[in-house]
C-alpha positions in Angstrom: 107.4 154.3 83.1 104.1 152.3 81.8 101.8 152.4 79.3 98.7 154.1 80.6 100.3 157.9 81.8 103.7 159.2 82.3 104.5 160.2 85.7 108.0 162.4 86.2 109.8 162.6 89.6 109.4 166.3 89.6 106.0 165.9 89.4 105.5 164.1 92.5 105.2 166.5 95.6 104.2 167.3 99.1 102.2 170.4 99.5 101.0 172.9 101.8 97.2 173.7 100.6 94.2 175.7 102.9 91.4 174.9 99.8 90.2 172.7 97.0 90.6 175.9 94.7 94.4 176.2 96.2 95.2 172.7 95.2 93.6 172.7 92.2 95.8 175.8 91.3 99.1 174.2 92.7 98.1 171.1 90.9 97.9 173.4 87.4 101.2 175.2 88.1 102.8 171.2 89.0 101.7 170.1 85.4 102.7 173.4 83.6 106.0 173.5 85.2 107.0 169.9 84.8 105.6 168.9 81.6 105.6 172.3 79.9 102.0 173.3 79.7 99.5 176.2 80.1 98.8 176.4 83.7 96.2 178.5 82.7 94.3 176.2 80.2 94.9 173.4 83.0 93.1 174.9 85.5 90.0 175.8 83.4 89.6 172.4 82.2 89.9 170.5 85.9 87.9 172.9 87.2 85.7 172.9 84.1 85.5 168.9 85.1 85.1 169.5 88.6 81.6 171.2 88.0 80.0 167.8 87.2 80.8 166.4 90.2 84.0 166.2 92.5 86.8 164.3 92.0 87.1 163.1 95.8 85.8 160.0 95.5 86.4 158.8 99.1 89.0 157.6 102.1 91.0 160.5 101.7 91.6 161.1 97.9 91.2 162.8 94.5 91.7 162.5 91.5 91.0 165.7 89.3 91.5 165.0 85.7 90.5 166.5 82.3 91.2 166.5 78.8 93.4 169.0 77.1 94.9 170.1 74.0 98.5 170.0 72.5 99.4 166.6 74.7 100.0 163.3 73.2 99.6 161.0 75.8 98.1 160.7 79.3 100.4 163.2 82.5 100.3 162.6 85.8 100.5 164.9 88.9 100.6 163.3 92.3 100.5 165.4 95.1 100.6 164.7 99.4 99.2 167.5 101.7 100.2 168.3 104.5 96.8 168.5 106.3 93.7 167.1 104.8 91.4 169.4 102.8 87.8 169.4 102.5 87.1 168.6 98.3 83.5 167.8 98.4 83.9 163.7 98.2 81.5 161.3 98.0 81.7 160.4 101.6 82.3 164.3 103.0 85.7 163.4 104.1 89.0 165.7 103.7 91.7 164.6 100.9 95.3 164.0 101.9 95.9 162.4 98.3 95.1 164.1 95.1 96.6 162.3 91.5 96.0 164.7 89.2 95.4 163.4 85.5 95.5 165.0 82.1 94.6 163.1 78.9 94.4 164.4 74.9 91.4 165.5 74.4 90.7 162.5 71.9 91.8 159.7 74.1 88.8 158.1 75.4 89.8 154.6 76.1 93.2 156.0 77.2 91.4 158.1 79.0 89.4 155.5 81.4 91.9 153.2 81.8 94.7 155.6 83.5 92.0 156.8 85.9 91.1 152.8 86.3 94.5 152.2 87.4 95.0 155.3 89.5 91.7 154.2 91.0 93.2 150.8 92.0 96.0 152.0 92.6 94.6 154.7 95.3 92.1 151.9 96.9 94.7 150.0 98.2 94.9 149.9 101.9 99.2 149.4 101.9 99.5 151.4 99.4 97.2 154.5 100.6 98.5 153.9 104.1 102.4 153.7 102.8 102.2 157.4 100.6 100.8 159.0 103.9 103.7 157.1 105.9 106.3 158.0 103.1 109.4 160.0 104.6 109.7 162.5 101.6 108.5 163.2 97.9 111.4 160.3 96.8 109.9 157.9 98.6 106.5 158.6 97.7 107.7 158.7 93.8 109.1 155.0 94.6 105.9 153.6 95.9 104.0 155.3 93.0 106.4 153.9 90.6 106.3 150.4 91.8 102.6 150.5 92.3 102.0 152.2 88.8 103.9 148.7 87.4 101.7 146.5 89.2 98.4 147.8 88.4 99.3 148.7 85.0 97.8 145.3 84.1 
């Protein structure tokens, strides 16, 4: 799909979630099922991440990330809920949004610019406003897809 993470249609998803420790779990299982990893070691290392600071960084989304072993290049996770979920954000509001990111441990620069381009990606008004919009988890794979492409760059 691009450069900077691969992103599988089965990994894109809407969810039902009450918590931030719910998603994160469902967002473990979505990587371990779809990619073939250790739900298990995924969860410890998010939530390991998570302790520094939250991943909610604002208008509605996160993006929980962390480095793991036994990958070779950077996974993504995206996930819709169905209601909005406090996470502990920068500006105190629910998530609705949460592209979940896993990198090899060793890729620094890798690293940074997926969660740059998630970033831009997620700060788009048309964009944000279109995967809350989207009719179903195709749809929302589509604009992901197209939007991965354009901020690739």
């Amino acid at each position: 799909m691009t450069a900077l993470f691969t992103l599988h249609p089965e990994a894109v998803g809407t969810i039902q979630a009450a918590s931030k420790s719910e998603i994160l779990g469902q967002l473990a299982q979505r990587f371990a099922s779809v990619y073939g990893l250790d739900a298990g070691v995924i969860r410890e290392r998010i939530e390991e991440r998570e302790k520094l600071g939250s991943t909610g960084f604002g208008r509605g989304v996160a993006i929980p990330h962390a480095r793991i072993p036994d990958i070779s290049r950077p996974l993504a996770v995206f996930l819709r809920l169905e209601q909005s979920v406090a996470f502990d954000s920068a500006d105190g509001m629910p998530v609705d949004l949460v592209f979940g990111l896993l990198s090899p441990e060793q890729a620094g620069a890798a690293h940074l610019h997926a969660l740059a381009a998630i970033s831009r990606m997620m700060r788009d008004e048309p964009m944000h406003d279109a995967l809350i919009q989207a009719p179903g988890d195709e749809a929302l794979y589509g604009l992901l897809s197209n939007g991965i492409d354009r901020n690739a760059a």
